[in-house]
N, C-alpha and C positions, 0 to 999 in steps of 0.2 A: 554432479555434472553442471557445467557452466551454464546458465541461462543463455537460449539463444538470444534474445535480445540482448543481452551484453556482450555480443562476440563481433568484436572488433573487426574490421575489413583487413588487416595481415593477419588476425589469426584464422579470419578463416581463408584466407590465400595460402595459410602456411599448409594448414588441416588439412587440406584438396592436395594440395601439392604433396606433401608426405604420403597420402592416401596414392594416388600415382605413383610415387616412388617405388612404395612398399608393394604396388601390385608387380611392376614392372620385375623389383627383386623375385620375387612369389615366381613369378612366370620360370626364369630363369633357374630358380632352385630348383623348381620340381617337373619342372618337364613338362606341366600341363598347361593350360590355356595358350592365350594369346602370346606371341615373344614381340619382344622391343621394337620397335618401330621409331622412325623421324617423317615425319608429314609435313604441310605446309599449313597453317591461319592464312583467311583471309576473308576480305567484307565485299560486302556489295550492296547497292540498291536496288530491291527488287521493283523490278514492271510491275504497276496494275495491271488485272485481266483485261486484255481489250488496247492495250496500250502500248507504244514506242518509246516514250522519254518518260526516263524516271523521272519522277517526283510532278506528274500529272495525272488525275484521278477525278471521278464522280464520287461523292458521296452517298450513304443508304438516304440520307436528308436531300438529296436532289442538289446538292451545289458542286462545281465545278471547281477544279481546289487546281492549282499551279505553282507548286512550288518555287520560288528563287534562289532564295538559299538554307542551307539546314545543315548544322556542327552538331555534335553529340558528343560528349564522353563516352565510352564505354567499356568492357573487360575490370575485371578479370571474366575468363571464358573456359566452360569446365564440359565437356563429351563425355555422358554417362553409359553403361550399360544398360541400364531397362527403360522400359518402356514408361512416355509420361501417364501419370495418373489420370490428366486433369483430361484429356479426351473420353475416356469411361466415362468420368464425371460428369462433362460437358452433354455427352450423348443420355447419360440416368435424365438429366437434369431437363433436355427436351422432350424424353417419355415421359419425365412426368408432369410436362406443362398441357402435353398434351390429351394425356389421362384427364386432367383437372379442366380440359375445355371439352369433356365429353360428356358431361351432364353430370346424375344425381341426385342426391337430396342436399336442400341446403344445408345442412352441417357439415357434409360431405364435401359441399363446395368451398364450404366458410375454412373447413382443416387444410382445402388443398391448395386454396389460395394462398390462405398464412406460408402453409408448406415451399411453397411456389417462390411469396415474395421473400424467407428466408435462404431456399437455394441460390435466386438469381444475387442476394445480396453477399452471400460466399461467394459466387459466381464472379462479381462483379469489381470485389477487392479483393487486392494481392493478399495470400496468405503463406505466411509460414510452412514449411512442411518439415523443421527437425524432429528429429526420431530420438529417443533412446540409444546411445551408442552410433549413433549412424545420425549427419547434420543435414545430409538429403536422404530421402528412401531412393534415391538416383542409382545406386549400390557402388559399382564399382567403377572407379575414376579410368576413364581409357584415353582420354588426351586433354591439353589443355594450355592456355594460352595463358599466362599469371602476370599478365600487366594490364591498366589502363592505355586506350588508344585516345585518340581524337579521329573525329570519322565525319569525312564531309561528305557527304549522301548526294550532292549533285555535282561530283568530279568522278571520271574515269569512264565514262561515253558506257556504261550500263556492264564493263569489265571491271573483274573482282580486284582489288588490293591488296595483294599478297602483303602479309605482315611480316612472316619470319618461319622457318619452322621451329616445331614446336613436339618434344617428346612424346610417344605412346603405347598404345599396346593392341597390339594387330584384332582385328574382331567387332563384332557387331554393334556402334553404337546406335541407342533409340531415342536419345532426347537428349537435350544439352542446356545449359542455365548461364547465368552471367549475371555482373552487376552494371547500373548505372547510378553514376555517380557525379559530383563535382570534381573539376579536373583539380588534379596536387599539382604541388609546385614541381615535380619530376618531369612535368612535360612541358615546363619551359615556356618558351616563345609559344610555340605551338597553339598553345591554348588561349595567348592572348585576344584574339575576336568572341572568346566565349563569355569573356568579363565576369568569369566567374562560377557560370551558370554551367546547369549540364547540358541540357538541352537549347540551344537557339534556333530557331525557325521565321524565316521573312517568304508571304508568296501573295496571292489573289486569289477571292475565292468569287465565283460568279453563279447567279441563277437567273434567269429572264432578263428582267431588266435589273437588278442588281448586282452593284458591285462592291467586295468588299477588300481596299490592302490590309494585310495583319503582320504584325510582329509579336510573337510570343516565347515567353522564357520558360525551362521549367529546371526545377532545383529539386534534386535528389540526394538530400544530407542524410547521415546515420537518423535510427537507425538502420543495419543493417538488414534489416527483411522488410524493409521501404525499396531498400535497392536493387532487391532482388528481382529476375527473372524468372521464372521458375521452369523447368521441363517441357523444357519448347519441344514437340514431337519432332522425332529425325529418326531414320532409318537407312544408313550408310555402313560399306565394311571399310573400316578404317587399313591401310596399308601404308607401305612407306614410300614418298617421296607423293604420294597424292597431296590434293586441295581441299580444305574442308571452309567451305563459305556462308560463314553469316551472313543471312540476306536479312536486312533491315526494310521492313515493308510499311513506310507514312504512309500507305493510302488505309491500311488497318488503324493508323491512331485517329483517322480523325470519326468516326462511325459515331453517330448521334449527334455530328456537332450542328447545332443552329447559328450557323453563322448571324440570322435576319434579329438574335438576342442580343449583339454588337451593338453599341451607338457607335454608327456609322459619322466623321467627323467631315465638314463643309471643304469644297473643294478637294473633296477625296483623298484626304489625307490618311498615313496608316496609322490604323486600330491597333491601341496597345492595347493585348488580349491577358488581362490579369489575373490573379488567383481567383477571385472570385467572379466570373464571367462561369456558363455554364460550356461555353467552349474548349476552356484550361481546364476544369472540371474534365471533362471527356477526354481529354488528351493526355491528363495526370492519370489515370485510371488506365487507357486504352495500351498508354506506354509498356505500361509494367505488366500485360498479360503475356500469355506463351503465344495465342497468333499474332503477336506486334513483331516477329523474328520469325526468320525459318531459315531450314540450312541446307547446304548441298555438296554432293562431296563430286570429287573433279580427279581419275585416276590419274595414277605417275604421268608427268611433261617434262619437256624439255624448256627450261625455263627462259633458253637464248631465242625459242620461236615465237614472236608473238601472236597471243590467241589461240597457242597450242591447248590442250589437254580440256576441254571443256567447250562450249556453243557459246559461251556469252565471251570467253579469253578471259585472261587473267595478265594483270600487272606488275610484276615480280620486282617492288621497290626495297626487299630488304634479301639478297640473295644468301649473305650469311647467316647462322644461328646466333640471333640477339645475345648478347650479354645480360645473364640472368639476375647479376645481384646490382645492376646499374637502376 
């Protein structure tokens, strides 16, 4: 078997995309499971709780975060059948933080601290999950989206960007994954504000009397399970001519950020926020978990009504099925 670290971004676009293909076949030969489906991609920026305009948020650190602007690469985008892992996990991982702040004996406490700061530290970085025969435990591919986008997170008044549709297979997805990436040369013009970069972000962040501007980059090079997203939980029945939307939620990447760790520069000029600041630090980390995404699915519309088939509307800029080998 190929080392997942050497598995290249088209082989594994190709692996996912076959894995669909061959379910799709499956379906059709034998009569059982889900049949063939055409659905619709599309992104969006989600609301913080509490909030009206995207890409404005409070911090868990007390700061005031306002977005101006924010580009991203993103996709390839893969809608699995089961259920994500990493919520069980997440939830073991809070009983047992809190087992370990209920007393005991000190050895008891010395094993469950260790215990403790080695979960949150799997907790904490992206991790792999190939299997044996199988490159997610995701199991079976039921839609998918196999290109890179450019996605600008404060255009479209908080309504989704319909991408394109995109093949599948009617039935229950529970989580979904995807890469982030530097943008290739396939996307052209498009890309050129991102200068390279995967992610660019410019906004203000404020707490009392402080104020801070920021511009920060972040670069998501091979390899491959660096890029990854892994089993973002979703719970949707997939059908044909629905919306399935990636909600991209910054007010999740920025959690622990101390903006007041910044040197703040004279005449308040903006803070380039670098690799090593513990700000980039938290936003390199926060990016790549499963709650930095969530997803939502939006039944059959009438794609000539605007704002039909869904509460937030959708923006239907690519109404034919993209060209798959372009």
């Amino acid at each position: 078997m190929t080392s997942p670290l050497s598995t290249t971004r088209r082989a594994f676009t190709l692996m996912l995309g076959s894995a669909l293909a061959g379910g799709v076949a499956a379906c059709g030969l034998s009569g059982t499971g889900g049949r063939a489906i055409t659905f619709r991609m599309g992104l969006r920026t989600a609301l913080a709780p509490g909030e009206t305009v995207p890409g404005e948020f409070t911090t868990d650190t007390g700061w005031r975060v306002r977005l101006s602007s924010g580009l991203m690469v993103l996709g390839p985008i893969y809608l699995f059948e089961n259920a994500s892992p990493l919520q069980a996990r997440a939830a073991a991982r809070v009983h047992e933080g809190a087992s370990f702040s209920g007393g005991g004996s000190p050895s008891q406490a010395r094993a469950g601290a260790s215990r403790l700061s080695r979960r949150l530290g799997e907790w904490l970085l992206p991790a792999a999950h190939a299997h044996e025969g199988d490159f997610f435990s995701g199991g079976r591919v039921l839609g998918e989206w196999d290109r890179e986008v450019v996605f600008d997170l404060m255009a479209g008044g908080g309504e989704a960007r319909v991408l394109g549709r995109s093949p599948g297979i009617a039935g229950m997805a529970r989580s979904f994954s995807m890469l982030l990436q530097p943008p290739s040369k396939a996307l052209g013009a498009e890309a050129a504000p991102l200068n390279g970069h995967s992610v660019v972000l410019e906004g203000t962040a404020f707490r009392q009397e402080q104020r801070v501007p920021f511009r920060v980059t972040m670069d998501f090079p091979p390899p491959l399970e660096l890029q990854r997203v892994d089993f973002v939980p979703i719970e949707v029945e997939l059908d044909d001519e629905g919306l399935f939307v990636v909600e991209v939620q910054p007010h999740r990447w920025f959690e622990g950020a101390h903006f007041d760790r910044l040197t703040v520069l004279p005449g308040g000029a903006t803070v380039d926020v670098t690799p090593e600041t513990q700000v980039h630090r938290a936003l390199s980390v926060n990016v790549r978990r499963h709650t930095a995404f969530a997803g939502t699915w939006e039944p059959a519309y009438d794609s000539r009504e605007p704002g039909a088939g869904g509460g937030h509307g959708a923006r239907d800029t690519t109404p034919e099925l993209p060209d798959r080998d372009s």
